[in-house]
VMD Tcl script that builds the backbone (N, CA, C; Angstrom):
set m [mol new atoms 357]
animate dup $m
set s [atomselect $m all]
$s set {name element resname resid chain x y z} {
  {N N UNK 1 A 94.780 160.626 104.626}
  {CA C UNK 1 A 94.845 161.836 103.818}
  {C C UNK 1 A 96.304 162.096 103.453}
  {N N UNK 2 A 96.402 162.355 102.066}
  {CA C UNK 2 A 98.032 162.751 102.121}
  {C C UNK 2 A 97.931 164.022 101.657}
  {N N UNK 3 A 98.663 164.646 102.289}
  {CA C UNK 3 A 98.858 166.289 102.611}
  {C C UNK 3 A 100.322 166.721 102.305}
  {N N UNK 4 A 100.383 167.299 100.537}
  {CA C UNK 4 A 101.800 167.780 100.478}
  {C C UNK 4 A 101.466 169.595 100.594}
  {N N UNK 5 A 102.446 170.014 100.935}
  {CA C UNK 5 A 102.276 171.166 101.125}
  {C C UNK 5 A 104.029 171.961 100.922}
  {N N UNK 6 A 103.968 173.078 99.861}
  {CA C UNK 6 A 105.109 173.239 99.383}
  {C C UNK 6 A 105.156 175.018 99.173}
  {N N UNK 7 A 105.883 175.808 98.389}
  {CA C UNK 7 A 106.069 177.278 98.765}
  {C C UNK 7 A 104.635 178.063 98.453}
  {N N UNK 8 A 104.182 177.159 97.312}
  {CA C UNK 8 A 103.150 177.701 96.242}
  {C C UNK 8 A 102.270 177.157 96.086}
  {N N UNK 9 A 102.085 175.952 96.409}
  {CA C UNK 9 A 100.802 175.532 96.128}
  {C C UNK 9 A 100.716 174.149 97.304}
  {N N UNK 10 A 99.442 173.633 97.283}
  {CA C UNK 10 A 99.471 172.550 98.331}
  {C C UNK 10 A 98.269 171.321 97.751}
  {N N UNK 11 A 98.526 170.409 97.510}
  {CA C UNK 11 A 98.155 168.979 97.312}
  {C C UNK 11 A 97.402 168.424 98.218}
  {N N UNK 12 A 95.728 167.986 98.135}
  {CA C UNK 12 A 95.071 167.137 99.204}
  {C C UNK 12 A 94.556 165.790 98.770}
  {N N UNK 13 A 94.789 164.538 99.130}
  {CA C UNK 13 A 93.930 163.716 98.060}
  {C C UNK 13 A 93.605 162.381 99.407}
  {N N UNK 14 A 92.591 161.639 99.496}
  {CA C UNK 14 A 91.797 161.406 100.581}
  {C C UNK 14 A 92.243 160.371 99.785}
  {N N UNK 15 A 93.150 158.980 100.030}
  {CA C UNK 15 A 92.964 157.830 99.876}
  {C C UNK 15 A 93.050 156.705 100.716}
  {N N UNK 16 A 92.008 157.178 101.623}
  {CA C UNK 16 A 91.659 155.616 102.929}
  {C C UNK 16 A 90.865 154.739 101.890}
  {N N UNK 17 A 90.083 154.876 100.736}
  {CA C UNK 17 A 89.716 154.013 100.387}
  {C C UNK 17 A 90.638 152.883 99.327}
  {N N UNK 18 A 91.605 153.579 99.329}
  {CA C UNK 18 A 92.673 153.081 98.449}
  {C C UNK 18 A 93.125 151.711 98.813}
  {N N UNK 19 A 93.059 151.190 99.693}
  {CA C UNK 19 A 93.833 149.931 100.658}
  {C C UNK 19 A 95.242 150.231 100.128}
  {N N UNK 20 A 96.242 151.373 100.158}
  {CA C UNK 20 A 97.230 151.196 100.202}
  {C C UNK 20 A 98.152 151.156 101.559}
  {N N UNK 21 A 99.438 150.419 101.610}
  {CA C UNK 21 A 99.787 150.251 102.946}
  {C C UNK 21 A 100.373 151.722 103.211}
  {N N UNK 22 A 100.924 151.774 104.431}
  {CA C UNK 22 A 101.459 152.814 105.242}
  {C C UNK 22 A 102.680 153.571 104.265}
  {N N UNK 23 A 103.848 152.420 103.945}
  {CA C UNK 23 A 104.936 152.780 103.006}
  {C C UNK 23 A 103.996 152.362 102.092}
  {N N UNK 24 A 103.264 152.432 100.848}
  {CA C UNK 24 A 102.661 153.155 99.941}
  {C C UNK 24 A 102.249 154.517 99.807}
  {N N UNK 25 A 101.856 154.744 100.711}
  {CA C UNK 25 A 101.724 156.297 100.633}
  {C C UNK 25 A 102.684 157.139 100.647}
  {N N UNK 26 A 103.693 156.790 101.825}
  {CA C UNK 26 A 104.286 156.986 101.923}
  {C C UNK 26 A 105.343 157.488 100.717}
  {N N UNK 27 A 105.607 156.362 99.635}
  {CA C UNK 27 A 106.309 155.885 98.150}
  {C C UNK 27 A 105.647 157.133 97.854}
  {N N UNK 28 A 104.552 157.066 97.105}
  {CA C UNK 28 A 103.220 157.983 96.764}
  {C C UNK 28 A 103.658 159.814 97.245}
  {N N UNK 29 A 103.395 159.579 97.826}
  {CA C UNK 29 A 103.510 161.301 98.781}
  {C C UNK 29 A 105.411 161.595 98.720}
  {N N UNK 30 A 106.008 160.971 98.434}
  {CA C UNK 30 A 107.492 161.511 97.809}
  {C C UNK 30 A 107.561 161.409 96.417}
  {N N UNK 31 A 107.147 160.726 95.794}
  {CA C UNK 31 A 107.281 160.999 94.063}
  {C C UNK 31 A 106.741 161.922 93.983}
  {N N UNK 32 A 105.333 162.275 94.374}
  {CA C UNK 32 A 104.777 163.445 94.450}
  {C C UNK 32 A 105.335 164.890 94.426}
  {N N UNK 33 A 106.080 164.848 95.623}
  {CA C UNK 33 A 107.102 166.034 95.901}
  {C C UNK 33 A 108.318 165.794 95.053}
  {N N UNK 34 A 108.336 165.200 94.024}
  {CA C UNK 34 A 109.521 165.456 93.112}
  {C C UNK 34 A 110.659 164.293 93.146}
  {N N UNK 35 A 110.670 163.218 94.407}
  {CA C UNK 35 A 111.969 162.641 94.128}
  {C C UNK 35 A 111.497 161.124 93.340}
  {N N UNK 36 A 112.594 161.031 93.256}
  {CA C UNK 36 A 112.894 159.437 92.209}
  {C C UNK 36 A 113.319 158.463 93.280}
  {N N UNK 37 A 112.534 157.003 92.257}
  {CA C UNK 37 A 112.369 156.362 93.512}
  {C C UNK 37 A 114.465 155.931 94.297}
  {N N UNK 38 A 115.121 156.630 93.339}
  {CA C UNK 38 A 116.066 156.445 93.702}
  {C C UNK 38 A 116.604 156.768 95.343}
  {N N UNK 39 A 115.835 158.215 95.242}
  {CA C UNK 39 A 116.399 158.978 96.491}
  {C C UNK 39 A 115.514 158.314 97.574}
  {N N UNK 40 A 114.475 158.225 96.936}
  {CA C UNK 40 A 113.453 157.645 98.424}
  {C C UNK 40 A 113.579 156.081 99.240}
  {N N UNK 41 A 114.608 155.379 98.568}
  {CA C UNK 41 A 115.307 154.283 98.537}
  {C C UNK 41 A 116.527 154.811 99.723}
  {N N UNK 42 A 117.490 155.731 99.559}
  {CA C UNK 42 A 118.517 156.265 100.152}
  {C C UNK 42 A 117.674 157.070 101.307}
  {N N UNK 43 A 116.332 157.719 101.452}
  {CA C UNK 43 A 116.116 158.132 102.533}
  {C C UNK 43 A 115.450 157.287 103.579}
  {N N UNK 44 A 114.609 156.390 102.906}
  {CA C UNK 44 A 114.233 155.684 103.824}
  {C C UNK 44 A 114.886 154.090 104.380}
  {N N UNK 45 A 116.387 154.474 103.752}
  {CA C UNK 45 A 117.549 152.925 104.239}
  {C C UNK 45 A 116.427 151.775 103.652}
  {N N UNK 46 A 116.033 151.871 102.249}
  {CA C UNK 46 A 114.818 150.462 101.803}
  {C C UNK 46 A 115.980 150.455 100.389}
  {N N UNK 47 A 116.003 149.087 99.811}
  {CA C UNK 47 A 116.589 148.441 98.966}
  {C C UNK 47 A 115.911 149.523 97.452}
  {N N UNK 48 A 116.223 149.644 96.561}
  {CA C UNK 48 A 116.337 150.171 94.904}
  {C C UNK 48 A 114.578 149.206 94.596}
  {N N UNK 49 A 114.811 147.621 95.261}
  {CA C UNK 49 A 113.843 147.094 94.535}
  {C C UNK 49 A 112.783 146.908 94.858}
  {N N UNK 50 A 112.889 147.204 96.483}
  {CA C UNK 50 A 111.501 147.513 97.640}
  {C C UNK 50 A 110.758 148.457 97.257}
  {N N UNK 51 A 111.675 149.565 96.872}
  {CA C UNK 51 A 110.495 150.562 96.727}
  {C C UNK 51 A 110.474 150.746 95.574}
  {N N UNK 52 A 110.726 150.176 94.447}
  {CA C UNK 52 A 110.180 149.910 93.189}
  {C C UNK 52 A 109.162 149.529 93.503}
  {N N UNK 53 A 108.888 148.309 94.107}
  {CA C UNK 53 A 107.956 146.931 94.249}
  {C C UNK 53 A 106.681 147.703 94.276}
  {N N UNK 54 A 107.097 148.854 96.328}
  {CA C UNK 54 A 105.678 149.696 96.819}
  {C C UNK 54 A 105.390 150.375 95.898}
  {N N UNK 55 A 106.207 151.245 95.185}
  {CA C UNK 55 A 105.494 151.968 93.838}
  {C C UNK 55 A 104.584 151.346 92.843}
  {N N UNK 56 A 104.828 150.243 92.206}
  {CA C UNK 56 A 104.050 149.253 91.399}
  {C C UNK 56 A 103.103 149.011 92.038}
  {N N UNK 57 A 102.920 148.442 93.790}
  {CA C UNK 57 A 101.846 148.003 94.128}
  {C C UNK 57 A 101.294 148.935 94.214}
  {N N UNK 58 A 101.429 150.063 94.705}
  {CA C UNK 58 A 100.503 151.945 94.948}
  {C C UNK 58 A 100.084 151.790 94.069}
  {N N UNK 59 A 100.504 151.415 92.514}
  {CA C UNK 59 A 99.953 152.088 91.086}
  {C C UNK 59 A 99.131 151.541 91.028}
  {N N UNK 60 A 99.424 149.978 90.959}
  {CA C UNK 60 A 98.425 148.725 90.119}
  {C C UNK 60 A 97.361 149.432 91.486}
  {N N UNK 61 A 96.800 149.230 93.198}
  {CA C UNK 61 A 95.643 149.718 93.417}
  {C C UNK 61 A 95.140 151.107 92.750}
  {N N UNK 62 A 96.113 151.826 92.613}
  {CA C UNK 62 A 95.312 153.105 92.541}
  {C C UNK 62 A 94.588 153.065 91.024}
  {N N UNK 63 A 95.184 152.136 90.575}
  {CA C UNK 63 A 94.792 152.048 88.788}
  {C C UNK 63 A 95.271 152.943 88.095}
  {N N UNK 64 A 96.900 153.516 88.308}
  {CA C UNK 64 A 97.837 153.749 87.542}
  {C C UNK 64 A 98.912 153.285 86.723}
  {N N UNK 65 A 98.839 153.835 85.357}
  {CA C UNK 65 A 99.999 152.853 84.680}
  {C C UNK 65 A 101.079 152.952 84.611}
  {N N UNK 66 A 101.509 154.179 84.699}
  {CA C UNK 66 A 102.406 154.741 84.240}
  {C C UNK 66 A 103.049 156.191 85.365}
  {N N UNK 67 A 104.256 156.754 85.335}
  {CA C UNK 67 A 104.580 158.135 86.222}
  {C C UNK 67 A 104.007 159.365 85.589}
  {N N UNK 68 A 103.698 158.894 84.389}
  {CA C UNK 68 A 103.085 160.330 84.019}
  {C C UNK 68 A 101.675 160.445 83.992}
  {N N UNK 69 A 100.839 159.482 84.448}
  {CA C UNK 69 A 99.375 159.244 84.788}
  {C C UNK 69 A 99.302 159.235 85.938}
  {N N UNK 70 A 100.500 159.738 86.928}
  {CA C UNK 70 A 100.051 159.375 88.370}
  {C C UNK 70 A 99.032 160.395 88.414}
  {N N UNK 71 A 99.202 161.847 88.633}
  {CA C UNK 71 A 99.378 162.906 88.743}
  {C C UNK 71 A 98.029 163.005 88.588}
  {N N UNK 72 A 97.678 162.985 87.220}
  {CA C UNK 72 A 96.146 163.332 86.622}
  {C C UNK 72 A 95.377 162.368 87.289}
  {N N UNK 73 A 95.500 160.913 87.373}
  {CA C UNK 73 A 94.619 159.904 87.578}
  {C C UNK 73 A 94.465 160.659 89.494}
  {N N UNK 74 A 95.403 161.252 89.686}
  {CA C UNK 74 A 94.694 160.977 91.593}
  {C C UNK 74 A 93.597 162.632 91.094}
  {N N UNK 75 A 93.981 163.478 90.076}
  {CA C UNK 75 A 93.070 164.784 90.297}
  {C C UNK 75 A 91.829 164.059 90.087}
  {N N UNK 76 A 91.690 163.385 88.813}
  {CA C UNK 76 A 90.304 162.610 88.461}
  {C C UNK 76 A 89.361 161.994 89.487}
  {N N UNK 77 A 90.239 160.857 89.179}
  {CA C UNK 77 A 89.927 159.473 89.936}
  {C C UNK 77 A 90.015 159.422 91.673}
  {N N UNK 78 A 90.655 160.302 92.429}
  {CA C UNK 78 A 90.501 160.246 93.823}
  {C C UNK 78 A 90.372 161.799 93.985}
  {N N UNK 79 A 89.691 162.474 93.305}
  {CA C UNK 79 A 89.726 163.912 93.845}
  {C C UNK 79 A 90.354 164.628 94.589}
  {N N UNK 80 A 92.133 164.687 93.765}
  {CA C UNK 80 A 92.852 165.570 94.828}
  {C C UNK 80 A 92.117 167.085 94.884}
  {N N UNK 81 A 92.890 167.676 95.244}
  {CA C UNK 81 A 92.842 169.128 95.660}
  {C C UNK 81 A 93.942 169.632 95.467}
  {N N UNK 82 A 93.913 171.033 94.198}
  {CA C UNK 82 A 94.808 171.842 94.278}
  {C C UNK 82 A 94.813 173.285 94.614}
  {N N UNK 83 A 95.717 173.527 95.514}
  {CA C UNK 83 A 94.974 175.065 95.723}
  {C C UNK 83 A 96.793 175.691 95.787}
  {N N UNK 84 A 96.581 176.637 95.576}
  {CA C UNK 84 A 97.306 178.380 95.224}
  {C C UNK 84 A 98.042 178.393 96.639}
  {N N UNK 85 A 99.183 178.925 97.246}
  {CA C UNK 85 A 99.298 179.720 98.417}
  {C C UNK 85 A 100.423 180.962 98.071}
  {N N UNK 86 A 99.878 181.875 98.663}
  {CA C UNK 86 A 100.942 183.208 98.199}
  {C C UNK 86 A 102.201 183.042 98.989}
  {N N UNK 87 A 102.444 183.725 99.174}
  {CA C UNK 87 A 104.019 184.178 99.486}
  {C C UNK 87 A 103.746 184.841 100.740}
  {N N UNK 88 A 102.860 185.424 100.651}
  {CA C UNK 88 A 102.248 185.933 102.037}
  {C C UNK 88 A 102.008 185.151 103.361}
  {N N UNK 89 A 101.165 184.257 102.639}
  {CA C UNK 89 A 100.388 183.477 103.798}
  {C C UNK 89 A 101.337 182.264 104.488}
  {N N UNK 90 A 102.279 181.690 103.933}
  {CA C UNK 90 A 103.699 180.558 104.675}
  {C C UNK 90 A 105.337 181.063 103.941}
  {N N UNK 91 A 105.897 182.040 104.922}
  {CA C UNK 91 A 106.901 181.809 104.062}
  {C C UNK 91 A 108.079 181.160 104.405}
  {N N UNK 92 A 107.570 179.754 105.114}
  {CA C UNK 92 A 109.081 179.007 106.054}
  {C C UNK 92 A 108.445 177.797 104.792}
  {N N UNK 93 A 109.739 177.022 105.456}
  {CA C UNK 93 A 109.767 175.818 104.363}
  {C C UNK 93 A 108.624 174.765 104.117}
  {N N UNK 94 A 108.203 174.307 103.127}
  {CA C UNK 94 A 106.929 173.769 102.585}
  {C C UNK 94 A 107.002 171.692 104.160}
  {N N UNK 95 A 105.613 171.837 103.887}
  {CA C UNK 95 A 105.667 170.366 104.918}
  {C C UNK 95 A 104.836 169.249 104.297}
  {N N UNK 96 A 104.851 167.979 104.519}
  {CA C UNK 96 A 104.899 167.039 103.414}
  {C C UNK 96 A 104.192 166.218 104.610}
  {N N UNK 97 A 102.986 165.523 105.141}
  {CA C UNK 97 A 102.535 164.954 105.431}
  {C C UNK 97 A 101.913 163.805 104.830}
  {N N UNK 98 A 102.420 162.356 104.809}
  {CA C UNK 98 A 101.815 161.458 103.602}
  {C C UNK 98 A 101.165 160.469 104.395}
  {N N UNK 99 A 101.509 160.310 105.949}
  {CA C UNK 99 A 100.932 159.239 106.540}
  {C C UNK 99 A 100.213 159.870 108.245}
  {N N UNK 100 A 99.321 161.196 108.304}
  {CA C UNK 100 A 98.859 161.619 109.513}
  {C C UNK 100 A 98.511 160.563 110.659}
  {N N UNK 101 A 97.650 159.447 110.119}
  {CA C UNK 101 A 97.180 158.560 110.891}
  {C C UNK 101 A 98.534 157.554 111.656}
  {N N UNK 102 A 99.548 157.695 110.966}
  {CA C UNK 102 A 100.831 157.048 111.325}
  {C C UNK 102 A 101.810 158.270 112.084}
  {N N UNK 103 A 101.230 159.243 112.063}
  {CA C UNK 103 A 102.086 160.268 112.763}
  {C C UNK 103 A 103.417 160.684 112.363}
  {N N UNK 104 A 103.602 160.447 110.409}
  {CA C UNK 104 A 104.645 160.368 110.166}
  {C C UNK 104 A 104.542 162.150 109.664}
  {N N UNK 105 A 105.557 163.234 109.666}
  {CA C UNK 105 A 105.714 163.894 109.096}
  {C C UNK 105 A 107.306 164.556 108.291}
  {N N UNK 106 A 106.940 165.201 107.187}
  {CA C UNK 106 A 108.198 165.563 106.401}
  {C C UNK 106 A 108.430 167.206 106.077}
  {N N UNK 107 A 109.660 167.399 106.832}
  {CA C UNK 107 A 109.980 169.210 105.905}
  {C C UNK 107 A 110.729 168.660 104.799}
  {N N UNK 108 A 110.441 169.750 103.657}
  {CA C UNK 108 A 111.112 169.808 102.828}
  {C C UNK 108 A 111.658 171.648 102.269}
  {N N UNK 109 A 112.876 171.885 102.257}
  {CA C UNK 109 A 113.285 173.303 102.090}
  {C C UNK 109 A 113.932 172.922 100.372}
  {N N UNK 110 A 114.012 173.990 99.903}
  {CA C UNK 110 A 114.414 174.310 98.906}
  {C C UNK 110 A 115.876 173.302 97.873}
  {N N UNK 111 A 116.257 172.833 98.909}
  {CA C UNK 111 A 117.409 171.823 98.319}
  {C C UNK 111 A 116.916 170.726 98.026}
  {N N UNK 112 A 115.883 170.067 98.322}
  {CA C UNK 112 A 115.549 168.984 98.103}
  {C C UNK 112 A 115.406 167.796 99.200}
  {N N UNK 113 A 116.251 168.590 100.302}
  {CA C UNK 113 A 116.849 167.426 101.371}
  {C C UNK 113 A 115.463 167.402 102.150}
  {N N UNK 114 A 114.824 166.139 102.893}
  {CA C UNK 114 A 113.931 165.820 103.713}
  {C C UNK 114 A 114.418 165.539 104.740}
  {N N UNK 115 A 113.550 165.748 105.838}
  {CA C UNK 115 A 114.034 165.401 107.182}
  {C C UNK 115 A 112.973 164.780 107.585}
  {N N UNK 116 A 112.905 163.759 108.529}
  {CA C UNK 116 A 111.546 162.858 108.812}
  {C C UNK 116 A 111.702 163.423 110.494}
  {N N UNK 117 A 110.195 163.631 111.147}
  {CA C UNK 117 A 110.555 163.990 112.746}
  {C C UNK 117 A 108.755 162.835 112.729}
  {N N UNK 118 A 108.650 162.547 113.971}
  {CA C UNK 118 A 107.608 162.408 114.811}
  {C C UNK 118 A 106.899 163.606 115.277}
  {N N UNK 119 A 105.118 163.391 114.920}
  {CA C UNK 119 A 104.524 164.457 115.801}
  {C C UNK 119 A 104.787 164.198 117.355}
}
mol reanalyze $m
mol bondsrecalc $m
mol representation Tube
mol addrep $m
């Protein structure tokens, strides 16, 4: 399940059937939250062309062509989930879960900066 979750709204989209690897989703669940594969290259110490590569391979399974078809093709085609959250109900910094089954999790606050911890 990748689970972004941010000030205002929160992202659900179920792709175990996807056969994508661990860092695919991974790739996946940070473009998502806004960065380029530039930065996600610099956060996760992986080469400019590695995670080009995982991005291409995420796409070509998911049967995306393009960055601006990611988006729509997972609402369609893998039935994300978008839902609303007020201001009320979380008001500490948004959390970015892309790999649960790997126990990987991500904060993300308002600057952009990620921090990776272990559950």
């Amino acid at each position: 399940m990748l689970d972004l979750q941010y000030e205002h709204f929160r992202l659900q989209v179920d792709l175990s059937g996807s056969r994508l690897t661990a860092k695919e989703k991974d790739v996946i669940g940070l473009l998502l939250a806004g960065h380029s594969v530039k930065a996600i290259s610099i956060m996760r110490n992986r080469s400019l062309k590695t995670v080009s590569s995982q991005k291409q391979n995420a796409y070509k399974k998911l049967g995306v062509r393009n960055d601006i078809g990611l988006f729509p093709w997972l609402l369609k085609g893998w039935g994300m989930q978008v839902s609303y959250r007020s201001e009320e109900t979380d008001a500490t910094a948004g959390q970015i879960n892309t790999g649960a089954e790997q126990g990987y999790r991500y904060r993300c606050c308002r600057s952009g900066d990620v921090d990776e911890y272990r559950k």
